[in-house]
C-alpha positions as CSV (number, residue, x, y, z in Angstrom):
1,X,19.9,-115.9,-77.3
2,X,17.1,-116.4,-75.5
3,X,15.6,-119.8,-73.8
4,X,12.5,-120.8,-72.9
5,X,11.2,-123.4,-71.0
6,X,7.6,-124.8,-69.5
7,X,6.6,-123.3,-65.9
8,X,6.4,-127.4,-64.3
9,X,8.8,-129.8,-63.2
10,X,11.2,-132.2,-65.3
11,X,13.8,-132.7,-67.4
12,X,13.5,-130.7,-70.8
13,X,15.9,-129.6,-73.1
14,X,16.2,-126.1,-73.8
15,X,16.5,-124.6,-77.6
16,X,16.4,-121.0,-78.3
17,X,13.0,-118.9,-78.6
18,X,14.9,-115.8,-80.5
19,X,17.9,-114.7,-80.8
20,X,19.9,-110.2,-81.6
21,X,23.2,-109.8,-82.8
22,X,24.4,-107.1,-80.2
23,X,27.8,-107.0,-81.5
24,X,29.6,-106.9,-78.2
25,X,29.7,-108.4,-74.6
26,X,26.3,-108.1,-72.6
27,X,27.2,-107.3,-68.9
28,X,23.7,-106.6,-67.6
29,X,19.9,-107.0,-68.5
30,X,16.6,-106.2,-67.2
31,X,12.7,-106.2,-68.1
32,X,10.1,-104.5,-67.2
33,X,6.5,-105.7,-66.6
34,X,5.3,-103.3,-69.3
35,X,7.5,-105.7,-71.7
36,X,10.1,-103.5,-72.4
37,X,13.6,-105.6,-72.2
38,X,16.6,-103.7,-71.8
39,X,20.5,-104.8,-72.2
40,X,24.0,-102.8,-71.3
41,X,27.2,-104.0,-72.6
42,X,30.4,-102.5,-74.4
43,X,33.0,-103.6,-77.2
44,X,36.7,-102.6,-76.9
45,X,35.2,-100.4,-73.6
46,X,32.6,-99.2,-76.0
47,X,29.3,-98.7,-74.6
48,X,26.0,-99.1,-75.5
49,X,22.3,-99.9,-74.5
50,X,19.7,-102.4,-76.3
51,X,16.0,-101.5,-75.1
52,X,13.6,-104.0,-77.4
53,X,9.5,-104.2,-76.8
54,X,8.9,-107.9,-76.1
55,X,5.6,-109.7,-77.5
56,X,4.6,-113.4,-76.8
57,X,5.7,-113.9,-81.1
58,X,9.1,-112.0,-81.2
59,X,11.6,-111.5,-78.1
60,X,13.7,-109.0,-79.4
61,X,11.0,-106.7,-80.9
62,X,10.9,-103.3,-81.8
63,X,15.0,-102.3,-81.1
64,X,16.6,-99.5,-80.3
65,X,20.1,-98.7,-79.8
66,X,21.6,-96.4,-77.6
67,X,25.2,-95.5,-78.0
68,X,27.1,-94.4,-74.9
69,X,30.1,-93.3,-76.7
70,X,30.7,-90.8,-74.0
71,X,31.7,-93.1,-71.9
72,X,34.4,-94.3,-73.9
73,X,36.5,-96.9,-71.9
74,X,34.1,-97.0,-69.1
75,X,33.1,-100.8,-68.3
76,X,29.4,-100.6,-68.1
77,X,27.7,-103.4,-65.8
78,X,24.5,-103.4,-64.5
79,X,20.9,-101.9,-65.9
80,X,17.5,-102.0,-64.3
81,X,14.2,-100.4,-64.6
82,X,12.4,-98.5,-61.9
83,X,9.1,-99.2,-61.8
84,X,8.0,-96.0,-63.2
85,X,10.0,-97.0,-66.4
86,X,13.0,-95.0,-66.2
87,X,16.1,-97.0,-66.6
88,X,19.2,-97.0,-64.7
89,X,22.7,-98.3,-65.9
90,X,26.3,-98.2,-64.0
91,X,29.5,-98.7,-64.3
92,X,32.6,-99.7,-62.6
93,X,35.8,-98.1,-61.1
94,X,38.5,-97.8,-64.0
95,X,41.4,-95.1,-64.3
96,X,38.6,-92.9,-66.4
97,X,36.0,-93.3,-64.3
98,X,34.5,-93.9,-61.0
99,X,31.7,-95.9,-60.0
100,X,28.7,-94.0,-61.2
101,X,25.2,-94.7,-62.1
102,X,23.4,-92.6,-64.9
103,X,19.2,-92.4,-65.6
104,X,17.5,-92.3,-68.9
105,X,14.0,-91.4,-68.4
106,X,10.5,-93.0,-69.7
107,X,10.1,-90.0,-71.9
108,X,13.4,-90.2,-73.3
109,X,13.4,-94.1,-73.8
110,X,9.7,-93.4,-75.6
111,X,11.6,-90.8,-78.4
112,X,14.0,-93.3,-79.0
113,X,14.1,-93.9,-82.6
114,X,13.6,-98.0,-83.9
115,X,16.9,-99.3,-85.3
């Protein structure tokens, strides 16, 4: 889910703007100043990557899915855009793997098919 709240001071109580069903823990999330809004996360060490197209109407516009299956059992963490738009994700030390951090470039993020 996603909150919003006004840019002043005070007291308000927060209620959700828009919400995705990501079907797994979310370990990491960035977003661009182009709009894009990216998330990392796994289920059972399952990974995966949410990149959505965010419009004042709709957060979670315009999704795309990308399954990281071969990284089975790897525990993905963090994600972040460069400001060129290519997007960045890591993971963590585990008995498969060792810290790494992998790239998906702009061009490749652009093919990615709506889901």
């Amino acid at each position: 889910k996603v909150y919003g709240f006004p840019t002043q001071i005070g007291d308000f109580n927060l209620s959700p703007i828009d919400s995705c069903n990501v079907n797994g823990l979310i370990t990491g999330a960035d977003i661009h100043p182009n709009g894009k809004f990216a998330l990392v996360g796994y289920k059972n060490f399952h990974s995966f990557i949410w990149v959505f197209q965010t419009n004042m109407s709709k957060f979670f516009s315009e999704p795309r899915f990308i399954d990281l299956g071969m990284l089975e059992n790897a525990q993905t963490e963090g994600i972040c855009f460069s400001k060129e738009g290519d997007l960045f994700f890591s993971c963590e030390k585990t008995e498969n793997y060792n810290q790494q951090i992998w790239k998906i470039g702009k061009k490749q993020l652009k093919n990615l098919k709506q889901k």
